[in-house]
C-alpha positions in Angstrom: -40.0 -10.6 12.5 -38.6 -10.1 16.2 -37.8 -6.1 15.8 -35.8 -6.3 19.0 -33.4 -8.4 17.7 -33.2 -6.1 14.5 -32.5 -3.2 16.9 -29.7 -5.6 18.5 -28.0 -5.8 15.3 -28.4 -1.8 14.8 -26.8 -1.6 17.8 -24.2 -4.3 17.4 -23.2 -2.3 14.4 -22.8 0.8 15.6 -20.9 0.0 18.2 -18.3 -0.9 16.4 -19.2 -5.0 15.3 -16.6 -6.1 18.3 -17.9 -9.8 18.5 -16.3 -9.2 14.9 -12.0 -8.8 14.5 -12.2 -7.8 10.7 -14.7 -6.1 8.2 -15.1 -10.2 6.7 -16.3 -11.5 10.7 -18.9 -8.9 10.7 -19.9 -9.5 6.9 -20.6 -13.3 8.0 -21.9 -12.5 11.9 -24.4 -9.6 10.4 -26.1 -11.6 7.8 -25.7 -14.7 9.8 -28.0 -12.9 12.3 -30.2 -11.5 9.6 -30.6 -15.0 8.3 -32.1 -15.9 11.9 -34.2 -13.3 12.4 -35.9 -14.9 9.3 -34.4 -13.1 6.2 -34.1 -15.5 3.5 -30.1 -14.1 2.6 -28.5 -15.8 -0.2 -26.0 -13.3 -1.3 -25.1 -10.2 -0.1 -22.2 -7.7 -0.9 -21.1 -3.9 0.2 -18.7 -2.0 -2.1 -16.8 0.7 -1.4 -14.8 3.4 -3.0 -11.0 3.8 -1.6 -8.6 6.3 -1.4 -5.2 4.3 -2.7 -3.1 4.7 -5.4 -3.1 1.5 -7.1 -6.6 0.3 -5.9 -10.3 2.1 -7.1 -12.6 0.3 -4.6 -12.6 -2.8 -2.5 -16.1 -5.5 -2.3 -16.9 -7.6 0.8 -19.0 -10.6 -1.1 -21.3 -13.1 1.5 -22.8 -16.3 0.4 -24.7 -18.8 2.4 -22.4 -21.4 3.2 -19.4 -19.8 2.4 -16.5 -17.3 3.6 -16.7 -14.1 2.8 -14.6 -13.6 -0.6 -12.9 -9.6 -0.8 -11.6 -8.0 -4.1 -10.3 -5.3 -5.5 -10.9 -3.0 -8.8 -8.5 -1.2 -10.5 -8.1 2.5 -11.6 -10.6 2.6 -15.2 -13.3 -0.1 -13.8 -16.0 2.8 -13.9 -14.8 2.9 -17.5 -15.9 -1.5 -18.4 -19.0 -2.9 -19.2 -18.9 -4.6 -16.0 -19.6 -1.3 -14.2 -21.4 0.7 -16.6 -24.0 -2.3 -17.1 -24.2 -2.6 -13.3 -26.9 -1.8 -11.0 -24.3 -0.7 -8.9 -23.6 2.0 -11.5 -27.1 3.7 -10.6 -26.4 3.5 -7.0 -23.0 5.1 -7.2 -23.9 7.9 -9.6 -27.1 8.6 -8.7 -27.4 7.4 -5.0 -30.4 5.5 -5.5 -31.9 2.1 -4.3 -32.4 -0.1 -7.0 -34.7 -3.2 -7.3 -34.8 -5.9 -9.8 -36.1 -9.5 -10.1 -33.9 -11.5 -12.2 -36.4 -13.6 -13.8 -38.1 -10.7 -15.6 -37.4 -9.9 -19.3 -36.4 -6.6 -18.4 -33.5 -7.7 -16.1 -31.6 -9.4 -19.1 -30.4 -5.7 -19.5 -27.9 -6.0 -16.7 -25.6 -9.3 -17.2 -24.7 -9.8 -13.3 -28.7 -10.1 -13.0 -28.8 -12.6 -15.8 -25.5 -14.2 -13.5 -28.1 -14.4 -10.7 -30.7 -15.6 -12.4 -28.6 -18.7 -13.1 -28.0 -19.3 -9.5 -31.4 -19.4 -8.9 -32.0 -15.7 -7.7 -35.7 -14.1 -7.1 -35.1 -10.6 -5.8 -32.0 -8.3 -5.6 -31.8 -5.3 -3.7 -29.3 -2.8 -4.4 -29.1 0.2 -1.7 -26.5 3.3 -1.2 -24.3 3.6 2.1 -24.0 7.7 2.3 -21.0 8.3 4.4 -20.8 11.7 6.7 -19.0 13.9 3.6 -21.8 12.9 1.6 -19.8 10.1 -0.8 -21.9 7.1 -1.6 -21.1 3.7 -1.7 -22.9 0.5 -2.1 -24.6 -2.7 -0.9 -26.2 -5.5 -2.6 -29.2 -7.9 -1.2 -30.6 -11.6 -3.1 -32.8 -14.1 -2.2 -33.7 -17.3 -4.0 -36.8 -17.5 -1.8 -39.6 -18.3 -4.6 -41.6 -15.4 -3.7 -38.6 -12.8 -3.4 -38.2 -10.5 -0.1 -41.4 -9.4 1.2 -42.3 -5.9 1.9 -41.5 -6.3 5.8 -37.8 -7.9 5.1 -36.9 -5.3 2.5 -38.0 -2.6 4.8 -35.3 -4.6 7.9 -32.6 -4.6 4.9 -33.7 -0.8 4.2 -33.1 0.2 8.0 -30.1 -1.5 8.8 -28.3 0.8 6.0 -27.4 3.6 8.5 -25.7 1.2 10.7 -23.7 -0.6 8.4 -22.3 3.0 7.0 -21.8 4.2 10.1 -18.7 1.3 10.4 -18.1 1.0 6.8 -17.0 4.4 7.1 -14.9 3.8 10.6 -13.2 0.9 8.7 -12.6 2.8 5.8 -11.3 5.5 7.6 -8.6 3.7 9.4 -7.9 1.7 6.4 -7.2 5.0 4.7 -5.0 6.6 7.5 -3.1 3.5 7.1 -2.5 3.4 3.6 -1.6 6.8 3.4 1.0 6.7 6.1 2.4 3.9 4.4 2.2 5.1 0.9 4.1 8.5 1.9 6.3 7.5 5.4 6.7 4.2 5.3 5.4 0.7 6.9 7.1 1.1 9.9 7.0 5.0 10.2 3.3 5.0 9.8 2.6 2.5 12.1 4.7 3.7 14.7 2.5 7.2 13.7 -1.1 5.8 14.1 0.0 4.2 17.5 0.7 8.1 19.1 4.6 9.0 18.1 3.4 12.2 16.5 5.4 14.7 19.3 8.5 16.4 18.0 11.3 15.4 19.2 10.2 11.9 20.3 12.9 9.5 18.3 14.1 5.8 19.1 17.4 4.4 18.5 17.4 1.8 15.7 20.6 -0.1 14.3 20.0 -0.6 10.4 21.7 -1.0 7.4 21.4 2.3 5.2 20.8 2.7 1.7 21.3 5.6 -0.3 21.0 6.4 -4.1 21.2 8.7 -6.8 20.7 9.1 -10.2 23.7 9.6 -12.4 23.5 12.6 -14.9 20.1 14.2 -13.3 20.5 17.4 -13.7 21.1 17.2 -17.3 18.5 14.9 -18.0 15.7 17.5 -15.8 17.6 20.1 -18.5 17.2 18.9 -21.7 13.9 16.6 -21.2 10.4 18.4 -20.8 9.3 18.3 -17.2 6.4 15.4 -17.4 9.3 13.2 -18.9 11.2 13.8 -16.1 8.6 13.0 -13.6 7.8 9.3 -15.7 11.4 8.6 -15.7 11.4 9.4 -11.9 8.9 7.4 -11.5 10.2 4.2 -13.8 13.8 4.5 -12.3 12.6 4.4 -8.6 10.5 1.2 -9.2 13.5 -0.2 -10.3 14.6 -0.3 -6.5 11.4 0.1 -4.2 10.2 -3.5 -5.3 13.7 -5.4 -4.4 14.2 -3.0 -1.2 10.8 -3.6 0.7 11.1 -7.6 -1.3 14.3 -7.6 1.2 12.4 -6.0 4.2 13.7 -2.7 3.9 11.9 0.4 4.0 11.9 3.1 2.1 12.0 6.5 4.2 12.5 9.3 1.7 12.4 10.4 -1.9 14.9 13.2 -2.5 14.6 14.7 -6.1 16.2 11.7 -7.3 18.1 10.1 -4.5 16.5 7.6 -2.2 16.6 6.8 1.5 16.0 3.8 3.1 17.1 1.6 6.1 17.1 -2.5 6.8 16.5 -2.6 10.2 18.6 -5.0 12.9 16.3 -6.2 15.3 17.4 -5.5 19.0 17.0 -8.9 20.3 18.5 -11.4 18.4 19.1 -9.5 15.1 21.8 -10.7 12.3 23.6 -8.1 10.9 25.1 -10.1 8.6 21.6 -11.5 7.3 19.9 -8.4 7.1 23.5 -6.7 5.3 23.5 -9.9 2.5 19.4 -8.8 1.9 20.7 -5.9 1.2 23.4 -6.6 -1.2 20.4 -8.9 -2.9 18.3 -6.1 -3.3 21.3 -3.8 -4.9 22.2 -6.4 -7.1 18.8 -6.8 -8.4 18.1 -2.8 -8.6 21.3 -2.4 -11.0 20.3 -5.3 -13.2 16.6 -3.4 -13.0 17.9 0.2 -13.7 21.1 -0.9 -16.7 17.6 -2.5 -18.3 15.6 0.7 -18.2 15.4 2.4 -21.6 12.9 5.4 -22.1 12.1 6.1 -25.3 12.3 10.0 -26.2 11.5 10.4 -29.8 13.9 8.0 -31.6 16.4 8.2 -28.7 16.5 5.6 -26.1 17.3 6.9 -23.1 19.9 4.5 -20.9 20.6 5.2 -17.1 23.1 4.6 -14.2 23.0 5.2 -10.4 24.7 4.8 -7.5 24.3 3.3 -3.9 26.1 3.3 -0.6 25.6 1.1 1.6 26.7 1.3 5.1 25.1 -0.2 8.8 25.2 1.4 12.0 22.6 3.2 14.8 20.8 6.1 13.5 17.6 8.1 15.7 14.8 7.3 14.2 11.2 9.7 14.6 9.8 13.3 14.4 11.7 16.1 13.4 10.2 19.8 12.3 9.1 23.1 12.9 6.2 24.2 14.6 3.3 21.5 13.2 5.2 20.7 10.0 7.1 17.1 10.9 9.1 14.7 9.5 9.4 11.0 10.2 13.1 10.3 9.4 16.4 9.1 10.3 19.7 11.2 11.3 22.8 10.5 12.8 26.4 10.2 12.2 25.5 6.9 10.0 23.3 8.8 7.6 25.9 11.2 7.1 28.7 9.3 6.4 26.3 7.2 3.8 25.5 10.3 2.2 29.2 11.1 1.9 29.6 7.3 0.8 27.2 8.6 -1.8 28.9 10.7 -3.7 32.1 8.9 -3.4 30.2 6.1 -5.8 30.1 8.9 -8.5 34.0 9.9 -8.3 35.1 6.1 -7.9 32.0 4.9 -11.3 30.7 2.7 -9.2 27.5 1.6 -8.6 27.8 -0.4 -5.6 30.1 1.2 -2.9 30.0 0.2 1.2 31.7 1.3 4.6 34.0 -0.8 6.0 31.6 -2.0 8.3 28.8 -2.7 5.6 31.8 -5.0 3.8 32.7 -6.5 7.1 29.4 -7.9 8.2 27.8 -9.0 4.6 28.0 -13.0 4.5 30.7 -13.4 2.4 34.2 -13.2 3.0 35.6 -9.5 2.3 38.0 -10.3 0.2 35.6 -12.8 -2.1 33.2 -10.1 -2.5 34.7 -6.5 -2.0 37.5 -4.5 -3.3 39.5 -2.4 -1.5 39.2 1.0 -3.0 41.6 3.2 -0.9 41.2 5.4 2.0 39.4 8.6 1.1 39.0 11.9 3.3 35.6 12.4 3.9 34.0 16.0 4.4 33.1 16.5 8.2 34.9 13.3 9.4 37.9 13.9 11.1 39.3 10.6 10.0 39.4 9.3 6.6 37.0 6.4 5.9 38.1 3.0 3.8 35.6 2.3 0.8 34.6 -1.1 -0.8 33.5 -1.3 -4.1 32.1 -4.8 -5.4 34.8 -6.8 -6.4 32.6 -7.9 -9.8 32.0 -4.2 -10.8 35.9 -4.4 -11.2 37.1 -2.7 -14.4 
């Protein structure tokens, strides 16, 4: 074996895979190259543990021959025969290599090895990738030569381990500070994070529609109902509009006890406000059908809800607002406020569905097909009063 190449692929690795745009490019290049240097690959994969809130760990599976296939595993796979009857399960728990050929009696313990065996697989090789904090994750390694790996490949396989951590760990990092940022700012927000917008003070204008909503009886229900009840009706009432508002390309900015902030950005160049204000009248409609379906069962009562929206477009600043190193990626401007107001107009008019006249101007529709003309209302911190629409098929 040419042990300057191996050291090519160390390096290769280390630096960052860069022949390689994505985690599945390097998975095929680096046992593409191993294959080369005389390593009799047939299937490898590398597993790794995530920090997400819907997803346990992610695999990166190589076959000869064929593209590199990725999956997921949910919350509770550590929990199923497939994992506890795993190699892997060894590895992970124990952070030790683990070596089996899958013809041997005492394999048929482990069902993927029996999987193997039927493929035609001699050897497998299951080794631990130890990150920097110490938190191991794992890689698999089979052959179907007929006389396994030999002691010199398994020792190549064996050395390459530190590498292929080293950017494991790098790709699961960013993949992490991604996620996060998404999972508690936003898409856009966290994006615009990551790429350096993290001084205070540094905004951008942004013309959107605005969306926000509230929970009708709240503080009643957080009164009467023990406080984990509160938090899983929370949780089942704002499903019933983050689905239809990022389905719509909105994004959702805030969580405010029970209200909810998010915008539908207008593109600059070329931007429709009238598409983007009829994607948002979809996604209301379809999180008020979603919210009068929500029942929560609390002992033999079945709890029913309501809420409200307004819904209003204009230009808002958009970026990092705080104190000292405590910021906040949000929007602010005279639109937010008068939404906000629009708000709690919803509640006094029992509606569900209220706009601005400029929201009800720019949807699709004709005005008058689609809105009702509610009345002029003063509107606290506005020196003039403000016209509200209500949809015209919420009419009583």
């Amino acid at each position: 074996m040419d042990t300057s190449k191996l050291r090519d692929i160390k390096d290769w690795l280390v630096d960052g895979a860069r022949s390689a745009a994505t985690p599945s490019q390097m998975m095929s290049e680096c046992c593409e190259r191993l294959v080369g240097l005389g390593i009799p690959l047939w299937r490898v994969g590398v597993f790794v543990r995530t920090l997400h809130p819907d997803i346990a760990g992610r695999s990166f599976i190589w076959r000869q021959g064929a593209e590199v296939e990725m999956g997921t595993v949910d919350f509770g796979f550590e929990s199923t025969p497939a994992y506890t009857d795993s190699p892997l399960a060894l590895v992970f728990e124990h952070g030790r290599e683990f070596g089996a050929d899958p013809r041997h009696p005492q394999a048929e313990r482990f069902p993927i090895l029996m999987d193997l065996r039927a493929e035609g697989v001699t050897d497998y090789l299951a080794l631990p990738m130890t990150f920097i904090d110490r938190a191991v994750h794992a890689s698999s390694w089979t052959t179907k030569s007929p006389r396994g790996f030999t002691d010199a490949q398994l020792n190549a396989i064996r050395s390459l381990m530190p590498a292929l951590a080293r950017y494991t760990e790098i790709v699961t990092l960013r993949r992490t500070a991604s996620m996060l940022l998404d999972t508690y700012v936003g898409n856009s927000a966290g994006e615009r994070i990551l790429g350096g917008q993290i001084r205070r003070g540094h905004t951008d204008t942004l013309d959107a529609a605005i969306w926000l909503s509230d929970l009708r009886g709240f503080t009643p229900l957080s009164d009467r109902l023990p406080a984990e009840n509160v938090v899983d009706i929370l949780n089942q009432y704002f499903d019933c509009q983050v689905d239809p508002i990022r389905e719509q390309g909105g994004e959702v900015l805030k969580f405010m006890g029970d209200g909810l902030l998010a915008v539908f950005p207008i593109r600059a160049q070329g931007g429709d406000p009238s598409e983007v204000c009829g994607r948002v009248l979809t996604a209301a409609r379809a999180s008020r059908a979603r919210v009068d379906a929500l029942e929560y069962a609390v002992g033999d009562i079945g709890e029913r809800f309501r809420f409200g929206v307004a819904l209003h477009v204009g230009r808002l600043l958009y970026g990092n607002i705080g104190g000292g190193n405590r910021l906040d990626f949000t929007c602010i401007g005279p639109a937010v406020n008068l939404a906000a107001r629009l708000e709690k107009m919803a509640a006094q008019l029992k509606r569900t569905v209220v706009a601005s006249e400029a929201f009800a101007g720019a949807c699709p529709e004709p005005l008058t097909d689609l809105w009702t003309d509610l009345g002029e209302f003063p509107i606290a911190g506005l020196t003039t009063a403000q016209r509200v629409f209500g949809l015209r098929e919420e009419g009583n």
